[in-house]
C-alpha positions as CSV (number, residue, x, y, z in Angstrom):
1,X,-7.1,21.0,12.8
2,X,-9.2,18.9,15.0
3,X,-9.5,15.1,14.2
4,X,-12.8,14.3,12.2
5,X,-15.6,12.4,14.7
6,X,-15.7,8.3,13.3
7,X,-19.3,7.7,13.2
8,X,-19.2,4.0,13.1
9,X,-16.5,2.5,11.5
10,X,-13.4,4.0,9.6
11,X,-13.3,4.7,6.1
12,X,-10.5,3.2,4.8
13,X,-9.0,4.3,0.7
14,X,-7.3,1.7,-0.9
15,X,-5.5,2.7,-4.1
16,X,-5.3,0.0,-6.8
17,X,-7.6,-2.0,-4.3
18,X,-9.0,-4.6,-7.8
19,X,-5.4,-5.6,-8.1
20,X,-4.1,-8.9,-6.8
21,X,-2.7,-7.4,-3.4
22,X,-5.0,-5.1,-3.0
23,X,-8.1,-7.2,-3.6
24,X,-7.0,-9.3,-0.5
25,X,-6.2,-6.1,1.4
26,X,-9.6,-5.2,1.0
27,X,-10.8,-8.6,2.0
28,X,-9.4,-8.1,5.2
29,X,-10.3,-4.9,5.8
30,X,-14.1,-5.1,5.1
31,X,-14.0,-7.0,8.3
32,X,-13.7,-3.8,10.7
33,X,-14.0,-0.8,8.3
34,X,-15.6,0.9,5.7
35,X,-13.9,0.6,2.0
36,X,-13.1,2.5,-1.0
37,X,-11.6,0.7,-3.3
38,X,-10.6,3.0,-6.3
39,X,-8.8,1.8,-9.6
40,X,-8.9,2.2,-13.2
41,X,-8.1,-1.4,-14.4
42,X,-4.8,-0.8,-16.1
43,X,-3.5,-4.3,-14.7
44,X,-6.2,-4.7,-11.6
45,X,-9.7,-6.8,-12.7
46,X,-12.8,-6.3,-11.9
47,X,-13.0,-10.2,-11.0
48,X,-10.9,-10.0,-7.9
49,X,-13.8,-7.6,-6.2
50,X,-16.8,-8.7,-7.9
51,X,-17.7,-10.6,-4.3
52,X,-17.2,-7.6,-2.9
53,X,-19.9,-5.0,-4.3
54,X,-22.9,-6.0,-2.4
55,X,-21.0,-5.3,0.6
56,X,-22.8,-2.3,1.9
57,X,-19.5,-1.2,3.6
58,X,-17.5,-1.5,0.1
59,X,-17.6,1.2,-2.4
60,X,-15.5,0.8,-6.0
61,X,-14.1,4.0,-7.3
62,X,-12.8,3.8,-11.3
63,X,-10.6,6.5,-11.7
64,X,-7.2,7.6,-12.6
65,X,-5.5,9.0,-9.3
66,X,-2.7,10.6,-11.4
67,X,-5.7,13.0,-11.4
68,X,-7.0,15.0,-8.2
69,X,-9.6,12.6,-6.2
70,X,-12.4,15.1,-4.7
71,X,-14.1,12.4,-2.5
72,X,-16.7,14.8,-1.2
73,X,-18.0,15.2,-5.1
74,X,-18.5,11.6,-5.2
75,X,-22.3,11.1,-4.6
76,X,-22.4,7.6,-3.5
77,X,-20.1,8.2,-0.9
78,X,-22.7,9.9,1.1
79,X,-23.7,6.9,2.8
80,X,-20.3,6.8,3.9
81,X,-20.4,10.2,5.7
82,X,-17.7,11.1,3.8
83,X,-17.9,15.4,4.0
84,X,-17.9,14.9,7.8
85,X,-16.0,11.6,8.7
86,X,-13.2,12.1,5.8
87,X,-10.9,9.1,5.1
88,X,-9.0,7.5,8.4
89,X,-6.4,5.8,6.5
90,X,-5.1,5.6,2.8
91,X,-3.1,2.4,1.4
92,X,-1.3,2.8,-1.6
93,X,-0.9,-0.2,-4.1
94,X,-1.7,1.6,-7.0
95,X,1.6,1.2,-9.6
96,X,0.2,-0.9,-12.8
97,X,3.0,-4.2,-12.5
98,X,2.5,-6.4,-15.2
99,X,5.9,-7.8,-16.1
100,X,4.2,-8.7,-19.6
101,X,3.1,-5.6,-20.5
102,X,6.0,-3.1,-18.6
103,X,6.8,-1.5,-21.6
104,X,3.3,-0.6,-22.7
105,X,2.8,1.0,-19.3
106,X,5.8,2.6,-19.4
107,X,4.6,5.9,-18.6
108,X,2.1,4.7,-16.8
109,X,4.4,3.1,-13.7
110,X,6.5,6.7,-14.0
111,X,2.9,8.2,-12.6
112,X,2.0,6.0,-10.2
113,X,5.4,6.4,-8.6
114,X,5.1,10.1,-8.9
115,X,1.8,11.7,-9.3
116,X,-0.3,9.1,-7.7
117,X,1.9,9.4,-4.7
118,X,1.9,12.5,-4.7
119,X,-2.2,13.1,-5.1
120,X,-3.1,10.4,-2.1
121,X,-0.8,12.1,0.3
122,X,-2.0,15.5,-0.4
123,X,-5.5,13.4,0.3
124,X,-4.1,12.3,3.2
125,X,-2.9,16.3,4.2
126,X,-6.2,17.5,3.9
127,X,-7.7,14.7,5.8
128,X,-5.4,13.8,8.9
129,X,-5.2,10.2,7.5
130,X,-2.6,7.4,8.1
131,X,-0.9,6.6,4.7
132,X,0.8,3.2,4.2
133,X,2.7,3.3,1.3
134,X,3.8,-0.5,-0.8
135,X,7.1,-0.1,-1.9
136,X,9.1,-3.1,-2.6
137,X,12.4,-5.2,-2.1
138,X,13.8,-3.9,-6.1
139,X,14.8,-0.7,-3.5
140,X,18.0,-2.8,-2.6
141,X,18.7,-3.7,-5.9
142,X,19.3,-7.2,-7.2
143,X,21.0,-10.3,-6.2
144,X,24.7,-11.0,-7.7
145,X,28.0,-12.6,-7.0
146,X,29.1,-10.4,-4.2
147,X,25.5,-10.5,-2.3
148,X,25.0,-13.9,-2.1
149,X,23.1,-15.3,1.0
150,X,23.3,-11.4,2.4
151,X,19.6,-11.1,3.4
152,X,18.7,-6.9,2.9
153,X,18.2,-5.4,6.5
154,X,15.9,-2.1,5.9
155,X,18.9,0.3,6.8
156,X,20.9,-0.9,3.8
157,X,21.2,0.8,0.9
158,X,20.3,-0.4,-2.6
159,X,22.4,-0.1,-6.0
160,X,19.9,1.0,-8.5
161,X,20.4,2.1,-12.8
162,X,18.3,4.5,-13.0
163,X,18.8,4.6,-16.5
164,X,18.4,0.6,-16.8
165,X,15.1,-0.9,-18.8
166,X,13.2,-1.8,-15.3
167,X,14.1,1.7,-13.7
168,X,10.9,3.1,-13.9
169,X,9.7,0.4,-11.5
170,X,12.8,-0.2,-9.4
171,X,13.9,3.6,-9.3
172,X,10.0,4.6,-8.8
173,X,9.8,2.7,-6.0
174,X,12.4,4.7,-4.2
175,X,11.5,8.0,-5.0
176,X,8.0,7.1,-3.9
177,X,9.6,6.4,-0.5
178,X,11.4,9.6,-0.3
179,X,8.2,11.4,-1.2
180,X,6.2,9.8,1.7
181,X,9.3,10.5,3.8
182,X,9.4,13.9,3.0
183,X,5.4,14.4,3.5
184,X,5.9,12.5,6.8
185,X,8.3,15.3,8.4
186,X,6.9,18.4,6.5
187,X,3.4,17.9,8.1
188,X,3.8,15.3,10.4
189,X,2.0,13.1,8.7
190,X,1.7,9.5,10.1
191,X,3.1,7.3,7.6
192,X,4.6,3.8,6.9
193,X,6.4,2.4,4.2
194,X,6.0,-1.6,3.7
195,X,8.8,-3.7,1.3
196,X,7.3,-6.5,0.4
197,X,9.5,-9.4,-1.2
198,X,7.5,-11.8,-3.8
199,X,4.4,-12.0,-2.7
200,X,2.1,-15.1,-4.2
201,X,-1.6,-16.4,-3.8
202,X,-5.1,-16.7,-5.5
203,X,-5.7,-14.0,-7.6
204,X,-2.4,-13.8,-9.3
205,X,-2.7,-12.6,-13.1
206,X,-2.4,-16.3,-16.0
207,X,0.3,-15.7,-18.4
208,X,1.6,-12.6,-17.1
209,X,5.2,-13.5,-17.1
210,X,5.4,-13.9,-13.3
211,X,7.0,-16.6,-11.7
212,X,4.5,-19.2,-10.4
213,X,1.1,-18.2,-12.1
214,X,3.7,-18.8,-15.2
215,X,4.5,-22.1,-13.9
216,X,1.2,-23.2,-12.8
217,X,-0.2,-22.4,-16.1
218,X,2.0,-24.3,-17.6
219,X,2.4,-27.1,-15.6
220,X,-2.1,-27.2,-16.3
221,X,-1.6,-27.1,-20.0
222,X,1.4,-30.0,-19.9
223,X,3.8,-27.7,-21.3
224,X,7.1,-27.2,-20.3
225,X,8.0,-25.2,-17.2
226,X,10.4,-22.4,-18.5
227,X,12.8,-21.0,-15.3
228,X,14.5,-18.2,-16.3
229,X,18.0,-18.7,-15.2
230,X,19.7,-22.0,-14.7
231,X,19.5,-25.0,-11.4
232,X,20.5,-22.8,-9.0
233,X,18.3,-20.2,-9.3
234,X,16.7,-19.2,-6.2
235,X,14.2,-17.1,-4.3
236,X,11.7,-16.3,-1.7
237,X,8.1,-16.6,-1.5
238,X,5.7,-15.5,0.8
239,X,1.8,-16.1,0.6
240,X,-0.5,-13.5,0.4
241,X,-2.7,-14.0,3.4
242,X,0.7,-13.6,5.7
243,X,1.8,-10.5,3.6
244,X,-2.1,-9.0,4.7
245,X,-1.1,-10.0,8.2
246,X,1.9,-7.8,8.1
247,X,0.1,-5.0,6.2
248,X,-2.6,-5.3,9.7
249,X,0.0,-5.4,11.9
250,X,2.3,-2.8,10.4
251,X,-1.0,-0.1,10.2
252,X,-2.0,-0.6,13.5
253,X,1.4,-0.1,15.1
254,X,3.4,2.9,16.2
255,X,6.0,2.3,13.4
256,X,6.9,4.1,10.5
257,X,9.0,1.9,8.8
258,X,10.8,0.9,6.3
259,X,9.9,-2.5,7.4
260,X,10.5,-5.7,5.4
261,X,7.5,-7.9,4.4
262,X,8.6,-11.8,3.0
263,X,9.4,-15.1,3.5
264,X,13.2,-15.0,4.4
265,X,13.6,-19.0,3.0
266,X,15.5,-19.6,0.1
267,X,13.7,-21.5,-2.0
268,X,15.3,-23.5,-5.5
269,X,13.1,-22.5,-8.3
270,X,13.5,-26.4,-9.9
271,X,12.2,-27.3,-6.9
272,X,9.3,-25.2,-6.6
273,X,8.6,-26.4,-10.7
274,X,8.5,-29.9,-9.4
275,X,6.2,-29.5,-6.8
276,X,3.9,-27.6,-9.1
277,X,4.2,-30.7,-11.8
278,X,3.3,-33.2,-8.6
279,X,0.3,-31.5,-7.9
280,X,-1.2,-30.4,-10.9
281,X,-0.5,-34.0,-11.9
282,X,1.2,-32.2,-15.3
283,X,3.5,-34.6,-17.8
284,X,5.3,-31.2,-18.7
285,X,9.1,-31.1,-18.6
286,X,10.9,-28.6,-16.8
287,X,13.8,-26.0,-19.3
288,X,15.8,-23.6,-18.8
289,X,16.2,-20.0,-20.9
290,X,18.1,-16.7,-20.5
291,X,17.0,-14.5,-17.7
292,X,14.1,-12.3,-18.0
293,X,13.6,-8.5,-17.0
294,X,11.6,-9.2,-13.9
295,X,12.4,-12.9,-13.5
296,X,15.7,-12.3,-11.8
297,X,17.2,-13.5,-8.3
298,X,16.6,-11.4,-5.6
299,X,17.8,-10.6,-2.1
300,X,16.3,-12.3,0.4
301,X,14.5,-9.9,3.7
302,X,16.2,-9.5,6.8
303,X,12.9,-9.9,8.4
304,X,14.5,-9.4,12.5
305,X,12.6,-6.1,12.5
306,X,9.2,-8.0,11.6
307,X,9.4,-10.8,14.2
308,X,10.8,-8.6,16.9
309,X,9.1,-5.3,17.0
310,X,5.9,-5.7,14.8
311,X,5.7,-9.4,16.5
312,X,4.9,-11.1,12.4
313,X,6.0,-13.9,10.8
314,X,5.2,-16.0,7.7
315,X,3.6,-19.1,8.8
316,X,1.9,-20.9,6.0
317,X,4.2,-23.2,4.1
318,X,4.8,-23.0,0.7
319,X,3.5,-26.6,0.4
320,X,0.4,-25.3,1.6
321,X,0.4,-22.2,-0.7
322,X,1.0,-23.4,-3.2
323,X,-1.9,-25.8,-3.1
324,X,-4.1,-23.0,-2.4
325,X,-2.7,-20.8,-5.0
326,X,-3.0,-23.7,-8.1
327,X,-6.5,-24.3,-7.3
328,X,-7.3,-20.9,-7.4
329,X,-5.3,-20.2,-10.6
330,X,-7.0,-23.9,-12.4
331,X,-10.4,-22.2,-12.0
332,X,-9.1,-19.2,-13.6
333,X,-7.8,-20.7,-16.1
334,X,-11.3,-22.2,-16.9
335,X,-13.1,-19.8,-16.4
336,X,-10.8,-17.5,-18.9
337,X,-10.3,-20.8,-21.4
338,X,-6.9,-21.1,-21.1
339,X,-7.0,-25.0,-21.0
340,X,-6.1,-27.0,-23.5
């Protein structure tokens, strides 16, 4: 099958493109190519691409990819020369993670991890297109006794219950990868598989039981900072706009990955809490309760592959990000009327 003629720019597909990730992903993207954002809004909002609609190379999609995606029966893809250009390249980020509502979407994160997969790489069959698929560092399982300070190198091999509560996430995620490996050598389809490792920024979801939006709205209300674990517990954090780097990088390169995508510094979560209290100027105290289901220590990236070969590294601090990130997240909270 000959290659489809690019009229202009590429059309780009980015699944679950209103999320936090992906909203930034299509920030950057808008810059060189033409972009469909599709998603249905089970955890992205529509907030986070509002800025981008007037965008004359941005179209929004709302659909449900665990169902078939017939782009050339979408009419206002026209403009977008869609039955003659096709799609160039497809990035998947569509898998519904809100750690406060996992077990309502249950089902929901067993499609995405399945279906939905399976739907945009047939998409990307039909049209010859790249496929970058977000997996995630829960494929090496979690961080214990007899792993600590071991930093997960892509070759190693994870310990995963499939049968535990998170499975459908953690287990997902690695099926998902074997399903874009297995599309990759059964039609030669150019793909790449991205782990990111805690990714943070503007944008993040208020009182969605994640780590530092958690904190941060906290911290703004002069409530107590809850860590989940005791002192000691740790992890890594890398900012959004360096993960988007990667992404770049890692789609433009020859690679196919698995490639690890994260801040490889391990960073004290009481410390992070106090730096959070010192900005936001907060009186709130900082406690400590049992662990949560997705509040849990985990391994740090072996990111050699990422500096060497793809030539990426995280390079804005967490001082820095963090600054960023509570400013965005303090509007937010206004805006939403979570103050007080």
């Amino acid at each position: 099958m000959a290659k489809k003629v690019i009229f202009d720019k590429k059309n780009v597909l980015v699944a679950g493109g209103a999320g936090f990730i992906g909203s930034h992903l299509c920030d950057e993207l808008i810059k060189t190519c033409k972009v469909i954002c599709v998603d249905n809004f089970i955890t992205g909002q529509q907030k986070n691409i509002d800025h981008l609609l007037a965008n004359p190379d941005f179209i929004f999609i709302n659909h449900d990819l665990t169902q078939p995606l017939n782009l050339a029966e979408i009419k206002i893809l026209e403009r977008f020369k869609i039955k003659f250009q096709g799609i160039q390249e497809i990035y998947n980020l569509a898998c519904p993670l809100s750690p406060k509502h996992f077990v309502k979407n249950l089902l929901e994160i067993i499609k995405a991890n399945s279906l939905v997969v399976y739907n945009l790489l047939e998409l990307a069959v039909q049209n010859q297109a790249k496929f970058i698929q977000f997996s995630s560092s829960v494929v090496y399982g979690g961080r214990d006794i007899n792993n600590i300070g071991k930093k997960a190198k892509e070759e190693d091999l994870g310990i995963i219950n499939q049968l535990s509560p998170r499975a459908a996430y953690d287990e997902g995620k690695r099926f998902a990868e074997t399903m874009v490996n297995s599309y990759r050598e059964t039609h030669n389809l150019d793909t790449k598989i991205i782990r990111f490792f805690r990714i943070y920024g503007p944008r993040m979801t208020l009182d969605d039981d994640q780590l530092i939006p958690d904190l941060v709205y906290s911290a703004i209300k002069n409530k107590p900072l809850v860590i989940f674990g005791n002192e000691k517990f740790s992890s890594s954090f890398c900012y959004v706009d360096d993960a988007i780097d990667g992404v770049i990088k890692m789609a433009n390169s020859n690679l196919a990955g698995p490639i690890n995508i994260g801040s490889d510094v391990d960073v004290n979560v009481t410390e992070l809490a106090q730096m959070i209290i010192k900005e936001t100027e907060s009186e709130s105290p900082i406690v400590y309760s049992e662990d949560r289901l997705f509040l849990t220590e985990l391994l740090l990236p072996d990111i050699y592959q990422a500096r060497n070969v793809l030539g990426w590294m995280p390079v804005v601090t967490l001082e820095n990000g963090i600054k960023k990130t509570i400013i965005s997240l303090q509007s937010a909270s206004r805006a939403q009327g979570f103050e007080g």
